[in-house]
C-alpha positions as CSV (number, residue, x, y, z in Angstrom):
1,X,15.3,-36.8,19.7
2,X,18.5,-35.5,20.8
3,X,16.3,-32.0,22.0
4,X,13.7,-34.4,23.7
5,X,16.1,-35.7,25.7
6,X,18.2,-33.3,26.9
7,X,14.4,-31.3,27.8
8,X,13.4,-34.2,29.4
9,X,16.8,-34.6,32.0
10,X,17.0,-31.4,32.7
11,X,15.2,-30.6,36.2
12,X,15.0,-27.1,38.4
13,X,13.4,-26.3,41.1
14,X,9.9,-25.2,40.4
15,X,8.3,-21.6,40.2
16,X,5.3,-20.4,41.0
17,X,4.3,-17.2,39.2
18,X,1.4,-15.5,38.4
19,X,0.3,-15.8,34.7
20,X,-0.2,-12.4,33.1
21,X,-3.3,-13.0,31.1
22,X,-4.3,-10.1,28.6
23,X,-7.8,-9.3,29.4
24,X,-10.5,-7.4,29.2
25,X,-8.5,-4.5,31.5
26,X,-5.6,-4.7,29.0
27,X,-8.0,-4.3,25.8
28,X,-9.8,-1.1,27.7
29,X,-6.4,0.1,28.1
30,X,-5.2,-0.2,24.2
31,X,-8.7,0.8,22.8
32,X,-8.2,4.3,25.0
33,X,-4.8,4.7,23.8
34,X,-5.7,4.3,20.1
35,X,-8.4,6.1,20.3
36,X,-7.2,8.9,22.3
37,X,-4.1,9.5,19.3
38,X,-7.1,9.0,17.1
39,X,-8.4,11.9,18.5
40,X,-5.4,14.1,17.2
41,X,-6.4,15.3,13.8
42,X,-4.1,15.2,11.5
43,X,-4.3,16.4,7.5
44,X,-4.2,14.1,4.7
45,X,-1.4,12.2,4.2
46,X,0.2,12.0,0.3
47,X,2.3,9.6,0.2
48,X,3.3,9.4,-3.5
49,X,4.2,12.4,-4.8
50,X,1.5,13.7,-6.5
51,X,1.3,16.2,-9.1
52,X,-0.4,19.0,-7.8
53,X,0.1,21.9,-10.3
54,X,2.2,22.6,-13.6
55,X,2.9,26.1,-15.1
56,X,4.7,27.7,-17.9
57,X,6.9,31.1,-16.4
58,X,9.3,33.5,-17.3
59,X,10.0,34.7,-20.7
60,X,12.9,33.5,-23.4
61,X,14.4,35.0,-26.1
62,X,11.7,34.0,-28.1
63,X,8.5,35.7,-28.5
64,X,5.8,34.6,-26.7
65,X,8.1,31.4,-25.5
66,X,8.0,31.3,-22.0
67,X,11.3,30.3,-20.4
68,X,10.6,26.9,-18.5
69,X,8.1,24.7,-17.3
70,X,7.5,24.6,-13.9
71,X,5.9,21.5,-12.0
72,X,4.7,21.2,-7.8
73,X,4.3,17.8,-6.4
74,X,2.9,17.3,-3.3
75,X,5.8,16.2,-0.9
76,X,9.7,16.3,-1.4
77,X,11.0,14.3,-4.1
78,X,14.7,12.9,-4.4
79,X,16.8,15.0,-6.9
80,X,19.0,12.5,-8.0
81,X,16.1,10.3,-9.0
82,X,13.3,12.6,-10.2
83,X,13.8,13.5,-14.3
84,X,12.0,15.0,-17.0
85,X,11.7,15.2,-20.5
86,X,10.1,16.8,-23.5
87,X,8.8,15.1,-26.4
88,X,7.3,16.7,-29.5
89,X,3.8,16.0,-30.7
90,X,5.5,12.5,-32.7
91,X,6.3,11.1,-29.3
92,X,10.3,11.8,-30.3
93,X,12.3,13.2,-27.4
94,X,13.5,16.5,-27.8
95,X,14.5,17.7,-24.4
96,X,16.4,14.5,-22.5
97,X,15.6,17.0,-19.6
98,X,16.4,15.7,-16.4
99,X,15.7,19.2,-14.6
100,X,16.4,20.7,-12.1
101,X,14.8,19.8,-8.2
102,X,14.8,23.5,-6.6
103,X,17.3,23.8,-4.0
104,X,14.9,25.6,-2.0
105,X,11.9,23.7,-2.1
106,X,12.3,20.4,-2.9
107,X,8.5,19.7,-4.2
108,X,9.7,21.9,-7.2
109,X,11.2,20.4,-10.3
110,X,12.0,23.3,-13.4
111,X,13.2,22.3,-17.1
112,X,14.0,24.8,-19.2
113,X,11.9,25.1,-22.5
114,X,13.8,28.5,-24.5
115,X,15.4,26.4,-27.0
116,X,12.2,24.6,-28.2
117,X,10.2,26.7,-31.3
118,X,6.4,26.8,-31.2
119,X,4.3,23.8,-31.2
120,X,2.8,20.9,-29.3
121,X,5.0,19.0,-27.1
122,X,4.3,16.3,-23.9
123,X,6.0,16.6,-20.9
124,X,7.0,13.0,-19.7
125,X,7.9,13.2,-15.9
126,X,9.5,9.9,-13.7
127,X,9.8,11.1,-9.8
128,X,10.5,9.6,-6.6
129,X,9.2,10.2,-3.2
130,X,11.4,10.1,0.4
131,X,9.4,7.1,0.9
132,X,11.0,4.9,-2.6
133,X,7.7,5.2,-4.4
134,X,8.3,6.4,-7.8
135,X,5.0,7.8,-10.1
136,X,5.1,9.0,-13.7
137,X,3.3,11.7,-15.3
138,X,2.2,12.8,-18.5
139,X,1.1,16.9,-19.1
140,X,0.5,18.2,-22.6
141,X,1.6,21.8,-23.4
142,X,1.7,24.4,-26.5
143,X,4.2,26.7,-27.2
144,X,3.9,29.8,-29.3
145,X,3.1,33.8,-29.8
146,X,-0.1,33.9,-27.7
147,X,-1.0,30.4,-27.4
148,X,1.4,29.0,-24.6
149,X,-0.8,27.0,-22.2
150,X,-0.8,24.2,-20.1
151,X,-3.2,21.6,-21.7
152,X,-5.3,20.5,-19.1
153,X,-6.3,17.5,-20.6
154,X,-4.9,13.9,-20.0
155,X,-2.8,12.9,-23.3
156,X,-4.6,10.2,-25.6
157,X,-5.0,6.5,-23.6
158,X,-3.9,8.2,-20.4
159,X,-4.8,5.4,-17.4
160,X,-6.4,7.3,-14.7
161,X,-5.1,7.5,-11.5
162,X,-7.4,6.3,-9.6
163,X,-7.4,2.7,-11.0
164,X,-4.0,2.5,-11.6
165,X,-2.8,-1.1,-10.7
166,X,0.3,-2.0,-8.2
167,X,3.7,-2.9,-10.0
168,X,4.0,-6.6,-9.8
169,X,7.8,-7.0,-8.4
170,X,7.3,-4.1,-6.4
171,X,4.2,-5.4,-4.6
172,X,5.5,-8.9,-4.6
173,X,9.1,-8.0,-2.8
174,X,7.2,-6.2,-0.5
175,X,5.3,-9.0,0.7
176,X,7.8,-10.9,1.5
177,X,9.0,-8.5,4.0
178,X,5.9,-8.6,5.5
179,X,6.1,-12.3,5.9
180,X,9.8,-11.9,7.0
181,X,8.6,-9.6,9.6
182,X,6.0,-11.5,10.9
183,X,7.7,-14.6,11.2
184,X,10.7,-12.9,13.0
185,X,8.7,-11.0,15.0
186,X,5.7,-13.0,15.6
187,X,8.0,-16.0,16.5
188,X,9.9,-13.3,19.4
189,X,6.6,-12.0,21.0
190,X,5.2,-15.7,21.0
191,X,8.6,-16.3,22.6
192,X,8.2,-13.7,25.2
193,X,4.6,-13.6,26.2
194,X,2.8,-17.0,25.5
195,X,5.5,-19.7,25.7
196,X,7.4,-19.0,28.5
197,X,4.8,-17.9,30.3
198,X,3.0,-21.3,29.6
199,X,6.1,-23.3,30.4
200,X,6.4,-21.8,33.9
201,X,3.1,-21.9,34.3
202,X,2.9,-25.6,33.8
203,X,6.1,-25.8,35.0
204,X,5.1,-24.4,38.4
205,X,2.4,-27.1,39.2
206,X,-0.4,-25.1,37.9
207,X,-1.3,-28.1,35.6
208,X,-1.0,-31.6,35.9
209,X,2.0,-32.8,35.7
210,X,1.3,-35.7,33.7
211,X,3.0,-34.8,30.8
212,X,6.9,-34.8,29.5
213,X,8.0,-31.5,29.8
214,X,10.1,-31.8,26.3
215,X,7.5,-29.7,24.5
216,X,8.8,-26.6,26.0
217,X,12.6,-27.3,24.0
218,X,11.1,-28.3,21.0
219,X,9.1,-25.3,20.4
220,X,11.7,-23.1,21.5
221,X,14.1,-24.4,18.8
222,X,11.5,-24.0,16.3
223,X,10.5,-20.6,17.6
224,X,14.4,-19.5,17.0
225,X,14.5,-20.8,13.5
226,X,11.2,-18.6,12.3
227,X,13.7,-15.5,14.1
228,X,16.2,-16.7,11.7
229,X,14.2,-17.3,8.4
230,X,12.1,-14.0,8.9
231,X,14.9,-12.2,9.6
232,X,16.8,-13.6,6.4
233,X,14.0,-13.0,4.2
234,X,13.6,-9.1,5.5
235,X,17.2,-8.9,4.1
236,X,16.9,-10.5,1.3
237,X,13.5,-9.1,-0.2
238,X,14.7,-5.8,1.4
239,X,17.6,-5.5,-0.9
240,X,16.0,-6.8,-3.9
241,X,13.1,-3.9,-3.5
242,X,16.1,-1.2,-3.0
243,X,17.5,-2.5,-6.7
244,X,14.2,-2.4,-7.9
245,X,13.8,1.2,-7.1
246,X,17.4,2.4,-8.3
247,X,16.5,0.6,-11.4
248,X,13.4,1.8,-12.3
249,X,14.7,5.2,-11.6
250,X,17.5,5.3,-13.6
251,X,15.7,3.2,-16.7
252,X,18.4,0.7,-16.5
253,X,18.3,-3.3,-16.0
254,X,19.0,-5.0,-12.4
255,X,22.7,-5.1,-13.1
256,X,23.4,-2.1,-14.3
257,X,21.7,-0.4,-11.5
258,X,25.0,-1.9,-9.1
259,X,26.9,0.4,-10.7
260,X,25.6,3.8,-9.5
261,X,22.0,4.0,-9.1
262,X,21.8,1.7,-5.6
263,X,24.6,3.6,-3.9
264,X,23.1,7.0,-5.1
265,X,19.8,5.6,-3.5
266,X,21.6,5.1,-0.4
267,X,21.4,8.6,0.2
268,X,17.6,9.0,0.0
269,X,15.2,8.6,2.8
270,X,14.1,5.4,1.5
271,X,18.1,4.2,1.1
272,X,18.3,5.1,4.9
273,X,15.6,2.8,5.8
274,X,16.7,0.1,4.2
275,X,20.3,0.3,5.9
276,X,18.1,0.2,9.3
277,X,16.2,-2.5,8.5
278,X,19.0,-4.4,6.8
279,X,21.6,-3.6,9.8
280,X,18.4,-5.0,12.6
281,X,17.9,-8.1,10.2
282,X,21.9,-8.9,10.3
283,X,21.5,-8.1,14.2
284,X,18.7,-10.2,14.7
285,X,20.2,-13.1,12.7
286,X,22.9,-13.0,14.7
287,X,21.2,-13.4,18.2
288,X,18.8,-15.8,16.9
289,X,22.4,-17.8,17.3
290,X,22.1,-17.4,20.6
291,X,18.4,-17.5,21.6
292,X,17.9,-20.7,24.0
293,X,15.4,-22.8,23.0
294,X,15.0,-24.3,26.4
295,X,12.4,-22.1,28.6
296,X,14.5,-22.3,31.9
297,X,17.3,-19.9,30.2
298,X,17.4,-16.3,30.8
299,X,14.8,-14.3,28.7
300,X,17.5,-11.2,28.0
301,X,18.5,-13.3,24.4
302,X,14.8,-13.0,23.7
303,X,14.4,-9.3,24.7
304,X,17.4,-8.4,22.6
305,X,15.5,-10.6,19.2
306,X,12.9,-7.7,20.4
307,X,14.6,-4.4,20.4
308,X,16.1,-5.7,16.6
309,X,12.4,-6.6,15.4
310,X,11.5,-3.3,16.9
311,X,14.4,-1.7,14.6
312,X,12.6,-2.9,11.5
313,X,9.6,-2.3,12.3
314,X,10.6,1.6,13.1
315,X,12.5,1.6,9.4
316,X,8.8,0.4,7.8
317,X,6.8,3.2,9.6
318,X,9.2,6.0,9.6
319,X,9.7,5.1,5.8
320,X,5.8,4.7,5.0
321,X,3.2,6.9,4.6
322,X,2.6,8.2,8.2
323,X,6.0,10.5,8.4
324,X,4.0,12.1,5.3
325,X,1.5,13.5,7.6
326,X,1.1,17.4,7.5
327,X,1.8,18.7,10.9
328,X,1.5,15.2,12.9
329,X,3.8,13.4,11.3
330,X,5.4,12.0,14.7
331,X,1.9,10.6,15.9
332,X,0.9,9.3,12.5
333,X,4.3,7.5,12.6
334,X,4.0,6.1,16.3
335,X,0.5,5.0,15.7
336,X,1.1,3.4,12.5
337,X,4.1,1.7,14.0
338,X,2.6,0.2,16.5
339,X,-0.2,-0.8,14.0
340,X,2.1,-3.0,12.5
341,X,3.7,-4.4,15.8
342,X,-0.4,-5.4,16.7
343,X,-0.4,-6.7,12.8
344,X,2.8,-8.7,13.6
345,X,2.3,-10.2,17.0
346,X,-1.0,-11.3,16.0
347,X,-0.4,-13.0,12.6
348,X,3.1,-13.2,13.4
349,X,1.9,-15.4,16.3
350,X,-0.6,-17.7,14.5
351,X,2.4,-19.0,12.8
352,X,3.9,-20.0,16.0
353,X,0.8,-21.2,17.4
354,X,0.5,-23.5,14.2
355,X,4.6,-24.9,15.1
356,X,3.7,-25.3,18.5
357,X,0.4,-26.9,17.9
358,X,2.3,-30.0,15.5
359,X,4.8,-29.7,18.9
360,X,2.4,-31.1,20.6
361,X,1.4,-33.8,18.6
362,X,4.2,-34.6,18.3
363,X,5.1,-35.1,22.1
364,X,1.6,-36.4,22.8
365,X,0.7,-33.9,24.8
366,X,-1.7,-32.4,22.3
367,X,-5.2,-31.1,24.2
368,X,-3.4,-30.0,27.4
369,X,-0.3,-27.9,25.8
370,X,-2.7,-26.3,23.2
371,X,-5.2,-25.5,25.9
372,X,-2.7,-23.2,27.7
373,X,-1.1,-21.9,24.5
374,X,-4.2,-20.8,23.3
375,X,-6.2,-19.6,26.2
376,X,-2.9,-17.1,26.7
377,X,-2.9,-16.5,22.6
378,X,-6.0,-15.5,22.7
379,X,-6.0,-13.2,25.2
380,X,-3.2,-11.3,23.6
381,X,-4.5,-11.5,20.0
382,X,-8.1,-9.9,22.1
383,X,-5.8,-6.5,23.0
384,X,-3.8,-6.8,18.6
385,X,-7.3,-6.9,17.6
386,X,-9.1,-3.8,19.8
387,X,-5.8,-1.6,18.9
388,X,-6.2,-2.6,15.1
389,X,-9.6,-1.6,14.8
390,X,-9.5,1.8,16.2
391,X,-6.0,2.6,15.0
392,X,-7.7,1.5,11.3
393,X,-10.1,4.3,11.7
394,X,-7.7,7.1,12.3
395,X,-5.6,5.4,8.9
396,X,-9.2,5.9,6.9
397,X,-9.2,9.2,8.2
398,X,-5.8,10.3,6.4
399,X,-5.5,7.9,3.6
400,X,-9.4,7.6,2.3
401,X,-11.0,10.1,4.0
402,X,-14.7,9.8,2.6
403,X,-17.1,7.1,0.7
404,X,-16.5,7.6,-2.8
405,X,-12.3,7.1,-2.7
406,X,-13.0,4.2,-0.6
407,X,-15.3,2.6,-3.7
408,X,-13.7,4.3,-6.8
409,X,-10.1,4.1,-6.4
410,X,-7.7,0.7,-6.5
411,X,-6.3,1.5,-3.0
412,X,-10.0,1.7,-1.5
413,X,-11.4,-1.2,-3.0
414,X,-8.3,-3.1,-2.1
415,X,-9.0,-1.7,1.5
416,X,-12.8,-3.1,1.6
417,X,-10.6,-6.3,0.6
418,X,-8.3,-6.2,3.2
419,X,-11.2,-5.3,6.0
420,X,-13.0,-8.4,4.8
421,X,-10.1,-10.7,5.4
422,X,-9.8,-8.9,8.9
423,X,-13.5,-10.0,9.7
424,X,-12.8,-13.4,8.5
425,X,-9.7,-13.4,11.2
426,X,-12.0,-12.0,13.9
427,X,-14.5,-14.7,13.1
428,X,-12.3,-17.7,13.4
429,X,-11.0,-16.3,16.3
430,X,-14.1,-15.5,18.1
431,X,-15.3,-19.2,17.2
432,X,-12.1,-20.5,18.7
433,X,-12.2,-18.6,21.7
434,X,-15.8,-18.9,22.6
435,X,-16.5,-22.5,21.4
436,X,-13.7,-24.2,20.8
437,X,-11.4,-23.5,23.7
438,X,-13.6,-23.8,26.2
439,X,-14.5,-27.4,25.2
440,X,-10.9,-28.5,25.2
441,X,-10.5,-28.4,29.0
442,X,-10.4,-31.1,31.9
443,X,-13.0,-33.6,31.5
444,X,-15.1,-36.2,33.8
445,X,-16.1,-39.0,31.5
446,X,-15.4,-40.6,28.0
447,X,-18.3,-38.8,26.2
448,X,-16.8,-35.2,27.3
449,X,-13.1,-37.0,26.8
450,X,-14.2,-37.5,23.2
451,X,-15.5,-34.1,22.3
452,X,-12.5,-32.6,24.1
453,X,-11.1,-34.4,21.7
454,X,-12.6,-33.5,18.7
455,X,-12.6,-29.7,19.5
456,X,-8.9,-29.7,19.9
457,X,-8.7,-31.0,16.3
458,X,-11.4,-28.1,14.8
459,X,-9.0,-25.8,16.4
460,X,-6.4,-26.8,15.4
461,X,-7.7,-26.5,11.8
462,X,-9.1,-23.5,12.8
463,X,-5.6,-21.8,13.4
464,X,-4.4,-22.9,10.2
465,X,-7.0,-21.6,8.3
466,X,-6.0,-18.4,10.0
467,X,-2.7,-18.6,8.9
468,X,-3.8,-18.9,5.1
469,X,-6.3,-15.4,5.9
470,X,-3.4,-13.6,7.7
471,X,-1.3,-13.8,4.8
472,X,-3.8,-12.9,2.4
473,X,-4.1,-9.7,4.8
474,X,-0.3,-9.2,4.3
475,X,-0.5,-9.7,0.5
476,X,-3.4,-6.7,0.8
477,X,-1.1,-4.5,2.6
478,X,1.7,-5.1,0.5
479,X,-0.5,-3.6,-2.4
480,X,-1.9,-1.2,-0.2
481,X,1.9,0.2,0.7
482,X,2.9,-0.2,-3.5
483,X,0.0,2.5,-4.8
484,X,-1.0,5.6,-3.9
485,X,-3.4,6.2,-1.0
486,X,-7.1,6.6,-1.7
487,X,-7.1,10.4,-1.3
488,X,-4.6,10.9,-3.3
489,X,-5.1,9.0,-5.9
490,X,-8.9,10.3,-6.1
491,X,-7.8,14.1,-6.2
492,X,-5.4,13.1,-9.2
493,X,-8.5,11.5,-11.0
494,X,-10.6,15.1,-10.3
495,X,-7.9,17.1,-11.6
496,X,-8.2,15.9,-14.8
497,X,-11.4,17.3,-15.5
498,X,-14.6,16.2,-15.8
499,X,-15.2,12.8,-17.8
500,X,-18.4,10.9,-19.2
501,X,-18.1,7.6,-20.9
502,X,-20.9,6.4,-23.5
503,X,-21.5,3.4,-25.5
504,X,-23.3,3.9,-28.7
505,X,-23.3,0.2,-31.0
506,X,-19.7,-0.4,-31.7
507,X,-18.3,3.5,-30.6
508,X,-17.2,4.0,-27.5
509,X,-17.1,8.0,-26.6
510,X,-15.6,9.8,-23.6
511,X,-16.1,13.7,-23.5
512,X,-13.8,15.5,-21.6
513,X,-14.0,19.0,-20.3
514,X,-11.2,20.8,-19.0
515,X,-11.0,22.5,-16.2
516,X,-15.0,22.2,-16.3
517,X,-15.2,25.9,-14.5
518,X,-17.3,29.2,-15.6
519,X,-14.8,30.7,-18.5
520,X,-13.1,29.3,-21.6
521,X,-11.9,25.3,-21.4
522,X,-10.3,22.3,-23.2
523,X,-13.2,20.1,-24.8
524,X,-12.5,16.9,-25.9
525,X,-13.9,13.4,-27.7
526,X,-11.9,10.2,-27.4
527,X,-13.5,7.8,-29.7
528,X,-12.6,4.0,-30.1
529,X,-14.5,2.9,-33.3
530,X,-14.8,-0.4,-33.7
531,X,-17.0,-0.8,-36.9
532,X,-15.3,-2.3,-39.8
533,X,-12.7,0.0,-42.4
534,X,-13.7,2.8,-39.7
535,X,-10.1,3.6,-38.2
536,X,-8.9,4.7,-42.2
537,X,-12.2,6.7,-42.7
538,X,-11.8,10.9,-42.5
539,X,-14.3,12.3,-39.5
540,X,-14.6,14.9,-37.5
541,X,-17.5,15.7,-34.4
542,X,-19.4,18.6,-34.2
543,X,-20.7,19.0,-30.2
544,X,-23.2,21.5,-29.1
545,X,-24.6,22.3,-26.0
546,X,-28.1,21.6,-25.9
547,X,-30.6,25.0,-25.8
548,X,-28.1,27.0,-27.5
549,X,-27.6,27.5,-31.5
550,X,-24.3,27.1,-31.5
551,X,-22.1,24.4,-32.3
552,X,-18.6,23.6,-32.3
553,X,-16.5,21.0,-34.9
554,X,-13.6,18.9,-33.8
555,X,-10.9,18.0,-36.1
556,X,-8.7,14.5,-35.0
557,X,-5.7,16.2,-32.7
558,X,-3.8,12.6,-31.4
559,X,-4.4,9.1,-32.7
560,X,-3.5,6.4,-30.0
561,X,-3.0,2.9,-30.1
562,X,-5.7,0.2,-30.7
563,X,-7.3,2.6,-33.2
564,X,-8.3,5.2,-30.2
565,X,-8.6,8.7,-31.7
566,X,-8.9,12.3,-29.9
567,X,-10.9,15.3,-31.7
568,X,-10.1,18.5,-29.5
569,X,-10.6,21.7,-29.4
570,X,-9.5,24.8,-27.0
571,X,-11.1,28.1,-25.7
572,X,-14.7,26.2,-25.5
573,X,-16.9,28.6,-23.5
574,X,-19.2,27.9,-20.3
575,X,-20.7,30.4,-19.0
576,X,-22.9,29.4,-16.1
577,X,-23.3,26.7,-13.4
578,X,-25.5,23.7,-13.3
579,X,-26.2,20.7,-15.3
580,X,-25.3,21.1,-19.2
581,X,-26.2,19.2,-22.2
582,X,-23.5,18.2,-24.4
583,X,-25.1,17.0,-27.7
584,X,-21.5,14.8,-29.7
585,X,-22.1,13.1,-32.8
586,X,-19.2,11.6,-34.9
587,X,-19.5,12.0,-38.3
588,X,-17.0,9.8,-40.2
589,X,-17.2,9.3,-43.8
590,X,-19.0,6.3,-45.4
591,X,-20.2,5.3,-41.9
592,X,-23.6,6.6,-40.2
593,X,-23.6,9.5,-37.8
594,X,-23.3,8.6,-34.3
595,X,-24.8,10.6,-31.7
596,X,-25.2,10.8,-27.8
597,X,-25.9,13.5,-25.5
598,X,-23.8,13.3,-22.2
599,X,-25.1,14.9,-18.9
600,X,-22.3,16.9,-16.9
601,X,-22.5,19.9,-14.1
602,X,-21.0,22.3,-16.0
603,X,-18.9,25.1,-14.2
604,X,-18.1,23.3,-11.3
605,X,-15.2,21.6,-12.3
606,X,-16.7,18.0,-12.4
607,X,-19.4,15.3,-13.5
């Protein structure tokens, strides 16, 4: 009541001003923009660092040992948090590693391997990228005279990399600085461009002015409370993800990681961003001290909440993917930072427009205040929406890049998710701006009064059903940001080889072919056998290619968890391209044969 009042004494002198109204001009403008920098090509962006290559070099005192292991990952990773180790074919560690990250060429991590004596062993790698993310790898090797090799094949129960599923806290933590961001910074741009503009609008005579104007305090005060709680939650959720990351770098708990880990990631890229972002959040809490909530106050308070929003928003973008960008890393950046500012002042904003709408309520000025608050909302959300959409296309173009990521990998089917969300946003939106809005305005008799009336209360529901969708988009770009993009993760899965699953009664079979090119390769049959006493029965499986004479038996190499075994066998020859026939049967003793033939393009290094 106190705020009411002191709105409702204070007077002024009235000014008339022309109301900037984002329209059809203003979305021409942003749709030429985006698609313009849309235009600029760029080449795939990583991300995560991805394995791209391992190789055994140089030679040790030992013959036929070669001297390390040698592994190339896609973009820079941090030395300080980036390890690996070597464990024997028992899964014991033999080698705590960490490695070494090459001092020239930091996409190059080395360990050592002259002091191990011939046999199978698994390297186990944990590395993190500039950007925080951290990815784990798994590569198989032998050791010995004339039979050191990379093992192409994915170890026993290996997830594949293109389903992988987000980590929980990481995803989660991340969300919540979305939502702190958009509540900050969707609370300052309504501030700046739909409720001052209203107020003097209304203020000006351009309405009737039959109303209190103590609407235009009360929203400001709650306007400089979502500043404060957004920005207090970027902090917060901010710091918890950098704890996160030290401590699932170094293996150790939360705690532990205070001593060491989190200062050591201060140094990284990622620790860099987060003093950016943490040091605009302190900033912005502290002028959201001094933001007036009455609209007759100078704007400069308001403009300097801005310029600190825009400070986290530059420590998300220049700590994302887009700086990962081959070549156009500065474009990529700008154009996915201003992605998020469209994201932001558009969901950001429903929030606000929500707050404003129980304002008005509240001051029983409810059809009249939301009227001008949305007719300018919706003009503005019109030019977030045009830049979204073509700005999404050039994101597809680095991080999916074609139709089969976008279906077969977490990231793109999270994506299709996210896009569906985004139509459900533009159809509430087009249904309040074509339909509802229009009925809300002056009317002539009761019967118009009346469904005046009832259209200001659809949109009003309307909104908040927007709110629920918008952070369900966040939520989608929170997992989006905690795995690795669709291109990536999809020319991970291809590097493994080509793979056919089959179900024959209670045997599932996968054949595996490594690298699945002209020449001599790794063959492989995992086999989870469910049938009863099965898993302690001896077996072996004989595969042949279908046409030819020959056949070739496969002895158990690994035995996995849940009673999944692996029957391998090395320097299986192909020696032309096209489809092959791959006749498998399991033989296992006391049981029936089990047999399938599997369909692959042989020589061509996939299915």
């Amino acid at each position: 009541m106190a705020n009411l009042k002191r709105a409702c004494s204070q007077g002024g002198a009235p000014r008339r001003r022309r109301p900037l109204r984002p329209g059809p001009a203003l979305v021409l403008v942003v749709c030429a923009l985006a698609a313009f920098l849309a235009l600029v090509r760029g080449e795939p962006a990583f991300a995560h660092a991805d394995l791209l290559k391992s190789e055994l070099g140089g030679s040790s005192s030992q013959a036929g040992i070669p001297s390390e292991m040698v592994f190339h990952f896609s973009e820079d990773i941090e030395p300080g948090f980036s390890r690996v180790q070597i464990l024997d074919n028992q899964g014991q560690v033999v080698d705590p590693g960490p490695g070494t990250v090459d001092a020239a060429d930091s996409t190059v991590l080395r360990i050592p391997l002259d002091r191990l004596p011939a046999g199978s062993y698994l390297a186990a790698l944990s590395v993190q990228a500039q950007d925080g993310h951290y990815t784990e790898f798994r590569v198989p090797f032998n050791l010995g005279a004339g039979v050191s090799a990379i093992v192409d094949l994915p170890p026993l129960g290996e997830p594949d990399p293109a389903l992988l599923l987000p980590p929980f806290i990481d995803t989660v933590l991340r969300w919540l600085l979305l939502l702190g961001v958009a509540a900050a910074g969707g609370a300052t741009a309504f501030a700046l461009l739909v409720w001052r503009p209203v107020w003097r609008q209304r203020e000006g005579g351009r309405s009737a002015p039959v109303e209190p104007q103590a609407w235009g305090e009360v929203i400001g005060v709650g306007l400089c409370r979502l500043v404060f709680v957004g920005a207090v939650v970027v902090l917060v959720a901010g710091t918890l993800l950098l704890v996160n990351q030290a401590a699932k770098g170094e293996s150790v708990s939360w705690l532990r990681s205070l001593n060491g880990p989190v200062w050591r990631d201060l140094a990284t890229r990622s620790g860099r961003m987060w003093m950016l972002r943490s040091g605009c959040a302190l900033l912005l809490m502290g002028i959201s001290r001094y933001l007036p909530s009455s609209p007759r106050a100078g704007s400069a308070p308001w403009w300097a909440a801005a310029v600190a929003t825009g400070g986290m928003l530059a420590a998300f973008s220049l700590g994302g993917h887009a700086v990962e960008v081959s070549g156009q890393a500065g474009v990529a950046a700008l154009l996915d930072g201003v992605h998020l500012l469209a994201t932001v002042v558009w969901i950001g904003g429903l929030g606000s427009l929500v707050l404003a709408g129980r304002v008005a309520d509240t001051t029983g000025v409810s059809r009249p205040l939301q009227l001008a608050l949305a007719s300018r909302f919706s003009g503005l959300a019109l030019a977030c929406v045009a830049y979204l959409g073509v700005s999404g296309l050039y994101a597809y173009s680095l991080q999916v890049r074609s139709f089969v990521p976008l279906t077969a990998t977490t990231y793109g089917r999270v994506l299709l998710v996210k896009v569906g969300l985004f139509a459900v946003l533009i159809l509430l939106g087009a249904v309040n701006r074509v339909y509802l809005i229009p009925r809300m305005g002056p009317t002539a008799d009761e019967k118009t009064e009346a469904r005046a009336d009832r259209a200001a209360r659809h949109f009003a529901r309307a909104i908040r059903a927007e709110v629920l969708v918008g952070v369900a988009v966040l939520f989608a770009v929170a997992v989006m940001t905690s795995l690795a993009p669709a291109a990536t993760a999809w020319a991970a899965h291809e590097r493994l080889g080509p793979a056919m699953p089959a179900d024959v009664g209670l045997v599932h079979m996968v054949l595996r072919l490594a690298p699945g090119n002209i020449g001599d390769n790794f063959l492989a049959v995992d086999v989870l056998d469910r049938r009863g006493g099965a898993a302690s029965a001896p077996a072996h499986v004989v595969v042949k290619l279908v046409g030819s004479s020959d056949s070739t038996s496969l002895v158990a190499s690994d035995r996995g968890t849940g009673g999944l075994e692996r029957y391998q066998t090395s320097g299986f020859p192909l020696t032309s391209v096209g489809l092959a026939r791959f006749d498998v049967t399991l033989l296992r003793e006391g049981f029936a044969p089990v047999e399938h033939v599997f369909t692959m393009t042989a020589g061509a290094g996939g299915l």
